[in-house]
C-alpha positions as CSV (number, residue, x, y, z in Angstrom):
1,X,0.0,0.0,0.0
2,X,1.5,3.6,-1.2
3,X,1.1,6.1,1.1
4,X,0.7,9.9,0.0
5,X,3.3,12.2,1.3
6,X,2.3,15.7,2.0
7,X,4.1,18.9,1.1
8,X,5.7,19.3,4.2
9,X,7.1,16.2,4.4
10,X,9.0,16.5,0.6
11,X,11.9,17.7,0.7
12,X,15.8,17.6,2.6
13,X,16.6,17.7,6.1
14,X,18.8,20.7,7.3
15,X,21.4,18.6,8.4
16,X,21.9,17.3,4.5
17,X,21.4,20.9,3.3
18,X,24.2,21.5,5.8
19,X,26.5,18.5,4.1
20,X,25.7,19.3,0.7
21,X,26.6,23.3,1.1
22,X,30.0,21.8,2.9
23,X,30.6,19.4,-0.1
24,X,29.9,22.0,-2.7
25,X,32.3,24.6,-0.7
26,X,35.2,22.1,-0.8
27,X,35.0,20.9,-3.9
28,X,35.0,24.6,-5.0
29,X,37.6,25.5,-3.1
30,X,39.9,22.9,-4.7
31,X,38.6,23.4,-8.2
32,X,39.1,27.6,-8.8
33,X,43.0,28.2,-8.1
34,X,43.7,24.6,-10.3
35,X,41.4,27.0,-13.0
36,X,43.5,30.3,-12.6
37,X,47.1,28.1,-12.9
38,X,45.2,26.5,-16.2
39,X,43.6,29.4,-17.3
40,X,47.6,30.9,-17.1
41,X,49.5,27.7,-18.8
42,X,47.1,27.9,-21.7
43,X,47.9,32.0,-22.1
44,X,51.4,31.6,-22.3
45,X,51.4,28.1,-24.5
46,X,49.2,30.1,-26.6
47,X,51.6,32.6,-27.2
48,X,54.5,30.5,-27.6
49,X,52.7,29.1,-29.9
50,X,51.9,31.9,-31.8
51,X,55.7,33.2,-31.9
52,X,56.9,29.5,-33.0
53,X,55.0,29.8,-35.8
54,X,55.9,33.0,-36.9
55,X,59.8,32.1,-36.7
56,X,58.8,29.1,-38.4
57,X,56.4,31.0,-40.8
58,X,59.5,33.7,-41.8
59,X,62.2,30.8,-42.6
60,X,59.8,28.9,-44.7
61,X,59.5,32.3,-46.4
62,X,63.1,32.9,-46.3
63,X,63.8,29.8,-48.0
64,X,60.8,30.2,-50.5
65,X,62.2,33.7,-51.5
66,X,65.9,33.1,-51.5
67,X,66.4,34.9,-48.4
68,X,66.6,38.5,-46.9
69,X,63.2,37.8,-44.6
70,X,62.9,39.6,-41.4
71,X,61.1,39.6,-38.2
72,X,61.2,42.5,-35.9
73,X,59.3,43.4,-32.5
74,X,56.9,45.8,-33.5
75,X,54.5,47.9,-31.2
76,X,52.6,49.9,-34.4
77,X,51.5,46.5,-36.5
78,X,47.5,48.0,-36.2
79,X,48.9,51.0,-37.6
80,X,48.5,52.7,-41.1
81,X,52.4,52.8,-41.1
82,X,53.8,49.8,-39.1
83,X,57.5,50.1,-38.0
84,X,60.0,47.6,-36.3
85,X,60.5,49.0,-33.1
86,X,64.1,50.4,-32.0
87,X,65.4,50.5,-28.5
88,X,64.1,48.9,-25.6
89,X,61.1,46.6,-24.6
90,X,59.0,49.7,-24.4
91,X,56.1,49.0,-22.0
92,X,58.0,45.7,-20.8
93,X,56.0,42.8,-23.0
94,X,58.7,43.2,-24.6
95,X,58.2,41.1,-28.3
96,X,54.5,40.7,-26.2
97,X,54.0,44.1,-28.2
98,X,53.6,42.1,-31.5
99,X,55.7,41.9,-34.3
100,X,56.2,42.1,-38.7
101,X,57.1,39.8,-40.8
102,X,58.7,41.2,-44.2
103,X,60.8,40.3,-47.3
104,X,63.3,43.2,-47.1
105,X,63.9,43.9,-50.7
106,X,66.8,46.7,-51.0
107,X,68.6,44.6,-48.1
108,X,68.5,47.4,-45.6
109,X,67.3,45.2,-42.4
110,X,65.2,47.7,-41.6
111,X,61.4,47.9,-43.4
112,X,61.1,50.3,-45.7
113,X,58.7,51.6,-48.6
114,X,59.6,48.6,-51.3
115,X,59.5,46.3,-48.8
116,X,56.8,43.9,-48.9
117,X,54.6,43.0,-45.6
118,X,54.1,39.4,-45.2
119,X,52.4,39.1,-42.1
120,X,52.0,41.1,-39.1
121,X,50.8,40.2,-35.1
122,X,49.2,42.8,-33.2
123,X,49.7,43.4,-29.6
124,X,49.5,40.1,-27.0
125,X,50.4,41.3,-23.6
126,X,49.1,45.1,-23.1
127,X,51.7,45.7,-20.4
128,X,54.9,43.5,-18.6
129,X,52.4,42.8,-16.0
130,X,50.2,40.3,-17.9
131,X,53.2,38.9,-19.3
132,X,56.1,39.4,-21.7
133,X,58.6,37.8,-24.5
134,X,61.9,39.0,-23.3
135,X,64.7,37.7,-25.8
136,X,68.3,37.0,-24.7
137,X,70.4,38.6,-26.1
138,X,68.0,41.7,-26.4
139,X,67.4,41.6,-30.7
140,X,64.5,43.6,-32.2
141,X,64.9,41.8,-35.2
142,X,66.4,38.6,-37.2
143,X,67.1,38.0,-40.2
144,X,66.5,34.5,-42.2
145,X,69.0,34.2,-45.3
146,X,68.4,31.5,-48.6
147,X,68.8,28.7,-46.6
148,X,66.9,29.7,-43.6
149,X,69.8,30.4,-41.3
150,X,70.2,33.0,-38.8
151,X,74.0,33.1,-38.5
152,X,75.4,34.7,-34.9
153,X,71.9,34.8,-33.6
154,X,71.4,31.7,-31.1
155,X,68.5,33.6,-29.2
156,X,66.4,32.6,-26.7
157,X,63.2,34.0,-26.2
158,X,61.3,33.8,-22.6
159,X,57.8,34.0,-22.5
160,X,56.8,35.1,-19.2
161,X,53.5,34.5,-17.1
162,X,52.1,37.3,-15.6
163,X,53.9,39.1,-12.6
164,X,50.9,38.1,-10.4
165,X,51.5,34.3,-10.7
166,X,54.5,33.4,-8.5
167,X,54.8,29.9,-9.9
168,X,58.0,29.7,-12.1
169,X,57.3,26.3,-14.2
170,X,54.3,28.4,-16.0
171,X,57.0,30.0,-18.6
172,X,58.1,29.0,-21.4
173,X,61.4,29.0,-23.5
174,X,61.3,29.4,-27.3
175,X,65.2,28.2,-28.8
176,X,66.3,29.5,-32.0
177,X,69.4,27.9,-33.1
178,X,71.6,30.1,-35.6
179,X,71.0,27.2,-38.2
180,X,67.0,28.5,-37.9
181,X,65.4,26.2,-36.1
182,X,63.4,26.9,-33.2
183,X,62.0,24.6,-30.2
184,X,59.9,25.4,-27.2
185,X,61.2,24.2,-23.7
186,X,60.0,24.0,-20.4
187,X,63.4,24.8,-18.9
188,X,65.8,27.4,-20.3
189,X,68.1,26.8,-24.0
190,X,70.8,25.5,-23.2
């Protein structure tokens, strides 16, 4: 025999309310700073990412156009008139500002009128604090030749997780050897 249960007796105790609030609390608790350090790893992956295919983008095109194909940090790409950017890392993102990618056709290394644009990447980190890509030694620019090669410029570019996040494992190192090859790294090029 079924009996019929009235509103009032539907429904959850207090004490399981009470458990259930405690549960969910934990649970959250454990879940939101794992979400901020993810959250933080996919930024700066992201980013590496973008510059490893950019150096990987300019010596395809070096190769492909029998040289003289530059990449330089560039803080004006979302202009009218881009420019490579002299000097130092600006607002501290450092290559974070963006950068240009052209075939330097009178040979100058530096872009000019005849030059032709082949790709450009606007701003990634608005400032130093939400990260940066600080390259060692400091270069604005490099140069790919016929063969891809970047000779004397073994660089290594450090992409850095915001200055808020104290946990050191969340950069990244991008390796360009002077043969032109690059390679991301947990650790620092050695």
């Amino acid at each position: 025999m079924r009996t019929r249960l009235t509103k009032a007796q539907i429904g959850v105790t207090l004490m399981e309310l009470i458990i259930w609030i405690l549960i969910i609390s934990t649970l959250s608790m454990l879940a939101i700073p794992t979400y901020g350090d993810m959250v933080i790893v996919n930024r700066v992956n992201s980013v590496t990412s973008e510059l490893h295919g950019a150096l990987l983008y300019t010596r395809s095109e070096a190769i492909k156009r029998g040289g003289n194909v530059v990449i330089c940090r560039s803080s004006t790409t979302l202009s009218e008139n881009p420019t490579c950017d002299q000097g130092g890392a600006g607002n501290g993102a450092g290559w974070g500002d963006g950068w240009l990618i052209f075939h330097d056709l009178d040979r100058n290394k530096k872009f000019s009128s005849g030059d032709v644009v082949l790709r450009m990447q606007g701003r990634l980190f608005n400032d130093g604090n939400e990260g940066a890509i600080i390259p060692t030694p400091a270069h604005n620019q490099l140069t790919f030749n016929a063969t891809g090669q970047t000779f004397g410029n073994y660089m290594r570019f450090n992409i850095r997780r915001p200055r808020t996040d104290q946990e050191v494992s969340h950069d990244r190192f991008l390796c360009l050897a002077s043969g032109g090859r690059a390679r991301v790294s947990r650790d620092a090029c050695r």
